[in-house]
Gaussian input, Z-matrix of N, CA and C with variables (Angstrom, degrees):
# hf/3-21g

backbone

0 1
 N
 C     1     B1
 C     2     B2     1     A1
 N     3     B3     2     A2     1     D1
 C     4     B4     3     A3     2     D2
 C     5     B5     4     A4     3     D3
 N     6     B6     5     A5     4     D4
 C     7     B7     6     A6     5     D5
 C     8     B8     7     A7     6     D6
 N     9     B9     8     A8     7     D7
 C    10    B10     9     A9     8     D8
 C    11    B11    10    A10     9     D9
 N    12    B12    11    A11    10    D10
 C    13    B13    12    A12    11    D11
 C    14    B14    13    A13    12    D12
 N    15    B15    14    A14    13    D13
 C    16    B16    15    A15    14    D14
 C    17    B17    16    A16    15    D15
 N    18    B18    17    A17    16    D16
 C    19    B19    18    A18    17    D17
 C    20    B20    19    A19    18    D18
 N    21    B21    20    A20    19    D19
 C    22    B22    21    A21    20    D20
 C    23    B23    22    A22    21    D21
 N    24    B24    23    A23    22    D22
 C    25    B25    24    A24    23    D23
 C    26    B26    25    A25    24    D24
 N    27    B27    26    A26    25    D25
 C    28    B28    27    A27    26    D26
 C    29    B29    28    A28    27    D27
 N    30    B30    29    A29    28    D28
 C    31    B31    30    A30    29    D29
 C    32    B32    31    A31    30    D30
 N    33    B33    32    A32    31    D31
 C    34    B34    33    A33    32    D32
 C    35    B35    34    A34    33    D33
 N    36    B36    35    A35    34    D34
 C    37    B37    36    A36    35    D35
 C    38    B38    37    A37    36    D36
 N    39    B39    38    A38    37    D37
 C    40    B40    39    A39    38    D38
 C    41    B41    40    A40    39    D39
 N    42    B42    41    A41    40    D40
 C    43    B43    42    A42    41    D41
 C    44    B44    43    A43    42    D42
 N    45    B45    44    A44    43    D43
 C    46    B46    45    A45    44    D44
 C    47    B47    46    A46    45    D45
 N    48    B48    47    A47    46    D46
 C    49    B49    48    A48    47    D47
 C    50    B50    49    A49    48    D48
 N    51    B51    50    A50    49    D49
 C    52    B52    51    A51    50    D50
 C    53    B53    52    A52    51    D51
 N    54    B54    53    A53    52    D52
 C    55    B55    54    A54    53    D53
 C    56    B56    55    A55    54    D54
 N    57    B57    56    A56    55    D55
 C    58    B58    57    A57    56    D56
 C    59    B59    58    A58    57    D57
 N    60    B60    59    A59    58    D58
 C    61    B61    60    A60    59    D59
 C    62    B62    61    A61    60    D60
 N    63    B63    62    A62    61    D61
 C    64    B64    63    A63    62    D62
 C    65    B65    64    A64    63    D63
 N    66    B66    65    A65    64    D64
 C    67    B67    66    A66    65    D65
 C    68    B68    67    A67    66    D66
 N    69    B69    68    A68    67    D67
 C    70    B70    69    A69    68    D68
 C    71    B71    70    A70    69    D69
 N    72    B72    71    A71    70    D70
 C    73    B73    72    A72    71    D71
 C    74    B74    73    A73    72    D72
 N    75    B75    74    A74    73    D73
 C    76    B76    75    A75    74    D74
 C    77    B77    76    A76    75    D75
 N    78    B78    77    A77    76    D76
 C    79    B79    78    A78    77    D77
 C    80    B80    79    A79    78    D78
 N    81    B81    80    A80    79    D79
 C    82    B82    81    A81    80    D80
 C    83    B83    82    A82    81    D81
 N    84    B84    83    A83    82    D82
 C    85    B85    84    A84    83    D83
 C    86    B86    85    A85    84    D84
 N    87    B87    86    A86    85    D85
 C    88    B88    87    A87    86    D86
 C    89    B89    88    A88    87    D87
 N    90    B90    89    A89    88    D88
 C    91    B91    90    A90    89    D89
 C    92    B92    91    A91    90    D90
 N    93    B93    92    A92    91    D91
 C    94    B94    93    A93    92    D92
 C    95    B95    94    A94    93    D93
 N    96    B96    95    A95    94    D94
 C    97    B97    96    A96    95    D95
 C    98    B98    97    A97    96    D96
 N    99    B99    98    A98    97    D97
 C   100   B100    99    A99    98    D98
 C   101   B101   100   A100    99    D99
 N   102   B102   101   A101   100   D100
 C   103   B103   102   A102   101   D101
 C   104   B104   103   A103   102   D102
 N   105   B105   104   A104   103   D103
 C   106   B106   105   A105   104   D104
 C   107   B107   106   A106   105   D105
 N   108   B108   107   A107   106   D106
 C   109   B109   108   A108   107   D107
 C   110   B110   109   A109   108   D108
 N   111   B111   110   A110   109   D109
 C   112   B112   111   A111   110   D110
 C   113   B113   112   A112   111   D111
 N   114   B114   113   A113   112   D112
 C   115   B115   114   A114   113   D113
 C   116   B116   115   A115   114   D114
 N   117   B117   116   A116   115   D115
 C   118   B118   117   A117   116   D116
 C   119   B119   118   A118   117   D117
 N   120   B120   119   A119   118   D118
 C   121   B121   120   A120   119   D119
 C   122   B122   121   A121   120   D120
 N   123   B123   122   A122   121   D121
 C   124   B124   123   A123   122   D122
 C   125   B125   124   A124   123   D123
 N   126   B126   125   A125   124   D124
 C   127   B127   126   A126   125   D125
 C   128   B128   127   A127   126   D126
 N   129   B129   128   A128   127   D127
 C   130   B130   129   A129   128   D128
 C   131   B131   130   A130   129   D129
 N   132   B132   131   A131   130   D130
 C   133   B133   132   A132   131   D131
 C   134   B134   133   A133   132   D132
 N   135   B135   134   A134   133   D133
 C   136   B136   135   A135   134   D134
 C   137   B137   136   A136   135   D135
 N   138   B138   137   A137   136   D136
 C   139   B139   138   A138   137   D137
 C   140   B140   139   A139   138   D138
 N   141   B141   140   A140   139   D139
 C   142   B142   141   A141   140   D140
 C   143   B143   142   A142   141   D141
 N   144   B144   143   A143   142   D142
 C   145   B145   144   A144   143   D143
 C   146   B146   145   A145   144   D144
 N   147   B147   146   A146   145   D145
 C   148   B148   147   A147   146   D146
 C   149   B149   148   A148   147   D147
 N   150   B150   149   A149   148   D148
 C   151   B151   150   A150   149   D149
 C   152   B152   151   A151   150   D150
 N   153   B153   152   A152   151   D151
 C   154   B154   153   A153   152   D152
 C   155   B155   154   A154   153   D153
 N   156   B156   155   A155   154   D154
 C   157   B157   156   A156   155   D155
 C   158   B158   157   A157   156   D156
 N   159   B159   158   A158   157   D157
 C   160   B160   159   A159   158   D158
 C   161   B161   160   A160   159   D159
 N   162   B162   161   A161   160   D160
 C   163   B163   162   A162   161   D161
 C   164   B164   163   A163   162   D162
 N   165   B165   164   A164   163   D163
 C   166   B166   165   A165   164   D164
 C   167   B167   166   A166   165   D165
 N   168   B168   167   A167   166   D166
 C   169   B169   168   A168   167   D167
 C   170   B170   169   A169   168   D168
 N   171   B171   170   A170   169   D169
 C   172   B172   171   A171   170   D170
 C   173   B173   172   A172   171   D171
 N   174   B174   173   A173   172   D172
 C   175   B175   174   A174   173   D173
 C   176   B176   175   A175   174   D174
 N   177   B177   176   A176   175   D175
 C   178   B178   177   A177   176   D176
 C   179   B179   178   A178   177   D177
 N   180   B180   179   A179   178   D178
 C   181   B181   180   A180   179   D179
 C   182   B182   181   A181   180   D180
 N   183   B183   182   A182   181   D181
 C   184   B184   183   A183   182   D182
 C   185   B185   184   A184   183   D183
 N   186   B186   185   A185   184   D184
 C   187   B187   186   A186   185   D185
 C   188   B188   187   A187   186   D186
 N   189   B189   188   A188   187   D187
 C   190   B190   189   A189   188   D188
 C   191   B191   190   A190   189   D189
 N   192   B192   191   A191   190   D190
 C   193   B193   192   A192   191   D191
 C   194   B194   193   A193   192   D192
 N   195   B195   194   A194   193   D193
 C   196   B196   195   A195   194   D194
 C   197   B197   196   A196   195   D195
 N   198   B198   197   A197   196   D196
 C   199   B199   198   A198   197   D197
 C   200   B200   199   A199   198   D198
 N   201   B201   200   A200   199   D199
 C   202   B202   201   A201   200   D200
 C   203   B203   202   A202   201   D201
 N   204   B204   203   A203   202   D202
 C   205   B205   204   A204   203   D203
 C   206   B206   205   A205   204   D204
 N   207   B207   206   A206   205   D205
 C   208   B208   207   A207   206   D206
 C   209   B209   208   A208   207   D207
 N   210   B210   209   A209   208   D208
 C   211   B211   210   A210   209   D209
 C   212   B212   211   A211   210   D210
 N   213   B213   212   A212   211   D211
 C   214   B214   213   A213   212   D212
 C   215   B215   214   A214   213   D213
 N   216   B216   215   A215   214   D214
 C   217   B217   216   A216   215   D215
 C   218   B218   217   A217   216   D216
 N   219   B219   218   A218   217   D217
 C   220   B220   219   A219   218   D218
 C   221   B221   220   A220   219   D219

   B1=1.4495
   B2=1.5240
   B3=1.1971
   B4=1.6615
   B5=1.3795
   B6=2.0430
   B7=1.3599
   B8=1.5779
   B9=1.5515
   B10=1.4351
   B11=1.6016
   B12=1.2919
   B13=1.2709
   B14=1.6015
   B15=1.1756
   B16=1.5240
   B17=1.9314
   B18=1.1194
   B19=1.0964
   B20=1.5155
   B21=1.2212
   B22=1.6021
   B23=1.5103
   B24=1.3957
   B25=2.0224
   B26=1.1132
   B27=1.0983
   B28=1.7158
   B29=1.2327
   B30=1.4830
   B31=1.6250
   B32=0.9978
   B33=1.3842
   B34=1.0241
   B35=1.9224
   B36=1.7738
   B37=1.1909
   B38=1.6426
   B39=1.2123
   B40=1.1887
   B41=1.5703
   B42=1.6022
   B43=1.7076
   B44=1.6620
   B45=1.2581
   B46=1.6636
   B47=1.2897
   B48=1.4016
   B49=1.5378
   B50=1.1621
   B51=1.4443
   B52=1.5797
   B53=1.5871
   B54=1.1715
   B55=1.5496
   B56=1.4930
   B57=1.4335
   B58=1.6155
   B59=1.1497
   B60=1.5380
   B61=1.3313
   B62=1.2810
   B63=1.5199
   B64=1.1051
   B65=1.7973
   B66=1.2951
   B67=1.4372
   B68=1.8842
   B69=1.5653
   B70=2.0342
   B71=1.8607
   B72=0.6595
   B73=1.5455
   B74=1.4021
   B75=1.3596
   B76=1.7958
   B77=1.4869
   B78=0.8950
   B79=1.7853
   B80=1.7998
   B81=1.3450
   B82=1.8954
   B83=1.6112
   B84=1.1416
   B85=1.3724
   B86=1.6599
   B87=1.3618
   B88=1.3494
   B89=1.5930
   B90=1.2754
   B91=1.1872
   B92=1.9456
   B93=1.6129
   B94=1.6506
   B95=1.7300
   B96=0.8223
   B97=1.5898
   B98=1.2306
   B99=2.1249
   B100=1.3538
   B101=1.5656
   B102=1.8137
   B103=1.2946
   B104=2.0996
   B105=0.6012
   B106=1.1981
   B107=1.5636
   B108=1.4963
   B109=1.2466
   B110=1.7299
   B111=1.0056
   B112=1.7964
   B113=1.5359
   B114=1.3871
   B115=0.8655
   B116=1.4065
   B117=1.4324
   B118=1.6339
   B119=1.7097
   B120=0.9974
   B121=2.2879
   B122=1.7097
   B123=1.3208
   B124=1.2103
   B125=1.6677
   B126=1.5583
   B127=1.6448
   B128=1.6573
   B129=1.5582
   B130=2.2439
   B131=2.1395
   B132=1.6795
   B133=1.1230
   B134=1.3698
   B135=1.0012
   B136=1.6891
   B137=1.5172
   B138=0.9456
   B139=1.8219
   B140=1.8859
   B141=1.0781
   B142=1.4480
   B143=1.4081
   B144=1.0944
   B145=1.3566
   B146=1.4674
   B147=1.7600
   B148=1.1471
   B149=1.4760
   B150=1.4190
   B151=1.3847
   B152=1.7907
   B153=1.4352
   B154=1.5572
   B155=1.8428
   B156=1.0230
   B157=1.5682
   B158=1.4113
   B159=1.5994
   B160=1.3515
   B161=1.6521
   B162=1.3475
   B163=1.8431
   B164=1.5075
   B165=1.6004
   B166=1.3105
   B167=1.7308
   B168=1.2475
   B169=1.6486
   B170=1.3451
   B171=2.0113
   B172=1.2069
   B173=1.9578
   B174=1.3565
   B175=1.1397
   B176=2.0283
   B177=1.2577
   B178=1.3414
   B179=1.8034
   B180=1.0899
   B181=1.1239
   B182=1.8336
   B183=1.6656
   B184=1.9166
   B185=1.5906
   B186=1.3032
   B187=1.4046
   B188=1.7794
   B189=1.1372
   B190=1.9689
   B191=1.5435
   B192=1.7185
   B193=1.3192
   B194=1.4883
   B195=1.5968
   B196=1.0580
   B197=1.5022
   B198=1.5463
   B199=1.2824
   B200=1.4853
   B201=0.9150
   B202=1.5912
   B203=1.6513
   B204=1.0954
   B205=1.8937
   B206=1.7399
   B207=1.1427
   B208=1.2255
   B209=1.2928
   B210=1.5572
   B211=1.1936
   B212=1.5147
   B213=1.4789
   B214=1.2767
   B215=1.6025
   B216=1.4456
   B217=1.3010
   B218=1.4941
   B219=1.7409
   B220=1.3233
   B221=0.9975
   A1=109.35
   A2=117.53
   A3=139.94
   A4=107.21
   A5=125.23
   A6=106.70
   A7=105.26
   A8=111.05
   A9=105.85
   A10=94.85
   A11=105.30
   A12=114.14
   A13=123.73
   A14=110.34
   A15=121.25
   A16=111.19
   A17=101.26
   A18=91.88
   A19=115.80
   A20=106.07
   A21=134.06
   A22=100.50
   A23=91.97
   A24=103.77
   A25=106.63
   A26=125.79
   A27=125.46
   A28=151.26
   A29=99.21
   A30=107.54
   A31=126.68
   A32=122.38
   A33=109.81
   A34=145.93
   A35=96.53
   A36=91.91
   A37=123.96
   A38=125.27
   A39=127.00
   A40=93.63
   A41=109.91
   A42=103.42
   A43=123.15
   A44=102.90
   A45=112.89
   A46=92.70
   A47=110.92
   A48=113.95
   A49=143.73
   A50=112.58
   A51=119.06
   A52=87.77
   A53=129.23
   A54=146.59
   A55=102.94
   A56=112.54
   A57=126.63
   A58=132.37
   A59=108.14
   A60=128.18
   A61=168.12
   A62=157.64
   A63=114.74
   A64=117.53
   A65=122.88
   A66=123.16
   A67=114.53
   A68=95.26
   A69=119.49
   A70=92.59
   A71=117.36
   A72=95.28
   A73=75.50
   A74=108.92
   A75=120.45
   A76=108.89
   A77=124.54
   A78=137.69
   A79=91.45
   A80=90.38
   A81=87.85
   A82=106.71
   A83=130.14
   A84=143.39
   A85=88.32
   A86=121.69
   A87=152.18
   A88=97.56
   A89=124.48
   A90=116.03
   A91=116.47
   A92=87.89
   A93=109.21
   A94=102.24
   A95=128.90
   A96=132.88
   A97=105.86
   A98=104.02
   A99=122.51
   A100=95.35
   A101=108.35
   A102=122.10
   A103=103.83
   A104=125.74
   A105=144.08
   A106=132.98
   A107=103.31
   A108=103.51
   A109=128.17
   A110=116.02
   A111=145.24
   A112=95.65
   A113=128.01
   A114=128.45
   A115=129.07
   A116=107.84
   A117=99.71
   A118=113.03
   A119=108.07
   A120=112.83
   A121=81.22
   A122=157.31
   A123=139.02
   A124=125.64
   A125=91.94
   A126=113.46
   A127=120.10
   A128=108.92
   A129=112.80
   A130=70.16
   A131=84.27
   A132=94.57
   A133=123.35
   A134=107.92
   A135=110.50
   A136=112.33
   A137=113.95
   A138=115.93
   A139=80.51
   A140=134.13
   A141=127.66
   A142=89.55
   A143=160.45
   A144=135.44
   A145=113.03
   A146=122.16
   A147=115.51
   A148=123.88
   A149=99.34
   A150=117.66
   A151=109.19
   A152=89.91
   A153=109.01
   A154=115.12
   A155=124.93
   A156=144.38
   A157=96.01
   A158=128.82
   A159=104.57
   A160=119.23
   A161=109.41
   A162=94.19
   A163=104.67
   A164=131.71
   A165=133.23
   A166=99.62
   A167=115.39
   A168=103.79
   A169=119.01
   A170=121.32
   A171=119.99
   A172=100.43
   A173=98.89
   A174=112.61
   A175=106.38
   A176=118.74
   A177=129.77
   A178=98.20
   A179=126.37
   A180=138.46
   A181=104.84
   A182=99.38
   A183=97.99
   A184=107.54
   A185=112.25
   A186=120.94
   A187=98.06
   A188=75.68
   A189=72.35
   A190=112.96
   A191=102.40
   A192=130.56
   A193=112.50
   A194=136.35
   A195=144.87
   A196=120.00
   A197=123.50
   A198=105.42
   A199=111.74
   A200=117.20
   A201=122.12
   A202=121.00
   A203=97.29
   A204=93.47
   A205=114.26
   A206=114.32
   A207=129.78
   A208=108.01
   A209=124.38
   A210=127.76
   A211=121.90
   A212=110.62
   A213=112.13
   A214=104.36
   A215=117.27
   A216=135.80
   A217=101.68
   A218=111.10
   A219=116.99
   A220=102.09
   D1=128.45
   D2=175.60
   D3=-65.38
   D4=104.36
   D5=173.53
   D6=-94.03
   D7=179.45
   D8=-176.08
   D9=-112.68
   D10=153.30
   D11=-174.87
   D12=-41.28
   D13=-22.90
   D14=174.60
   D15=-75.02
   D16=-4.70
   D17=-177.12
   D18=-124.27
   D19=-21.55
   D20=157.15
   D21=-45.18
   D22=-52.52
   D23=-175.46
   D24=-55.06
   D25=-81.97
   D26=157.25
   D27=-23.19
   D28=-18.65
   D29=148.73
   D30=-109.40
   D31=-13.66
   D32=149.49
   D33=-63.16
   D34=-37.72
   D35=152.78
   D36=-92.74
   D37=61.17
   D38=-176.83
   D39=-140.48
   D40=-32.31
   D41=160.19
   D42=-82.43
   D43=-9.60
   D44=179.43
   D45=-66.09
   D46=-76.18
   D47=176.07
   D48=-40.03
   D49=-13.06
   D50=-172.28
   D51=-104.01
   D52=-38.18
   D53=-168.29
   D54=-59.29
   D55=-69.21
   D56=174.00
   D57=-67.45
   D58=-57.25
   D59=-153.64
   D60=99.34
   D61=148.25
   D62=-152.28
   D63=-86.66
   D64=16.62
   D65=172.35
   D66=-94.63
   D67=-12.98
   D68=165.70
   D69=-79.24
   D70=-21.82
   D71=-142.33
   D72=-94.55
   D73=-57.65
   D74=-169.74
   D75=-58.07
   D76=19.95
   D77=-154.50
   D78=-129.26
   D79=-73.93
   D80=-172.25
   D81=-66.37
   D82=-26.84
   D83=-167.17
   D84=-57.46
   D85=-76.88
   D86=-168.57
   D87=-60.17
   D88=-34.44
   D89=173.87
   D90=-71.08
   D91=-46.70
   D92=176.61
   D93=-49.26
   D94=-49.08
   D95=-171.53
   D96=-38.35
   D97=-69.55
   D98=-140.96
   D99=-62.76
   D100=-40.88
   D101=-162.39
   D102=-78.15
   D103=8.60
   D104=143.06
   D105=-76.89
   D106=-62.27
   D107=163.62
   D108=-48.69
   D109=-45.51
   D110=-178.45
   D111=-65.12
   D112=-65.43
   D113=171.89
   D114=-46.24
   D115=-78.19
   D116=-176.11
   D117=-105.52
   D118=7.84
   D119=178.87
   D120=-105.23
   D121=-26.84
   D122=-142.20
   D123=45.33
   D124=43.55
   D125=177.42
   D126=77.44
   D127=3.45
   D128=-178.57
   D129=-92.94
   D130=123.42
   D131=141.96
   D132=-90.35
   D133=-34.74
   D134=173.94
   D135=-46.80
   D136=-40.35
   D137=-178.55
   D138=-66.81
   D139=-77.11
   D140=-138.23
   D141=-79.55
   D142=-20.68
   D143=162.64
   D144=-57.85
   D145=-39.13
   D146=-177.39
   D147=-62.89
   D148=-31.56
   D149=-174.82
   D150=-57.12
   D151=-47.39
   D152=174.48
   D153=-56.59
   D154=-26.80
   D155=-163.65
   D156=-105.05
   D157=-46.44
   D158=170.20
   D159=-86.30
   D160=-14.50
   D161=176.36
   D162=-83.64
   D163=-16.48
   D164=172.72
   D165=-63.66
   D166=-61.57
   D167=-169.43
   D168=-66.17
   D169=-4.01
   D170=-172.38
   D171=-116.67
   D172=9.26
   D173=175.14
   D174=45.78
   D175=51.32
   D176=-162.80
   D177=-106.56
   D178=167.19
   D179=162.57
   D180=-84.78
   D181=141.78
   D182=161.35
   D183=-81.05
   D184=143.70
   D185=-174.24
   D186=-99.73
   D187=-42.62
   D188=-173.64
   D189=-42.46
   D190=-56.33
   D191=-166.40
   D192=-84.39
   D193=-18.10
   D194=-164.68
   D195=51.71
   D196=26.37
   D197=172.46
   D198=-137.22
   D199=174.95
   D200=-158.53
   D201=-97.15
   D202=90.18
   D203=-176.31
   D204=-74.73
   D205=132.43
   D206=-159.83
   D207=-113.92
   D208=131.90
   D209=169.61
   D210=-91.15
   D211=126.99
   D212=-160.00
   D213=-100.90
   D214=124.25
   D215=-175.49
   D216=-105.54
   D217=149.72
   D218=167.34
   D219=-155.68

């Protein structure tokens, strides 16, 4: 059976995580941010959190970044 990359993604980091742990995971996570921030905010996190807060409440995809921020309902 053919998986799709989204799910490939997911097991794979689901073996990162079982492999490392959650103080690895919270490591690259925290790394992933900054290197984001630097990259496309020119280091204001404050701009890229907001950015993050309005495509979450408009439930939009990031274009810059190509991935889809999702608003989480409960």
């Amino acid at each position: 059976m053919k998986r799709t990359a989204a799910e490939r993604g997911r097991m794979g980091g689901t073996a990162t995580a079982t492999r490392h742990g959650t103080v690895h995971m919270e490591a690259i996570g925290r790394a992933g941010f900054w290197a984001t921030v630097e990259r496309h905010y020119g280091g204001d996190h404050q701009l890229y959190m907001q950015a993050l807060r309005d495509r979450q409440a408009k439930g939009q995809p990031d274009p810059a970044l190509g991935c889809q921020v999702k608003r989480v309902t409960n």
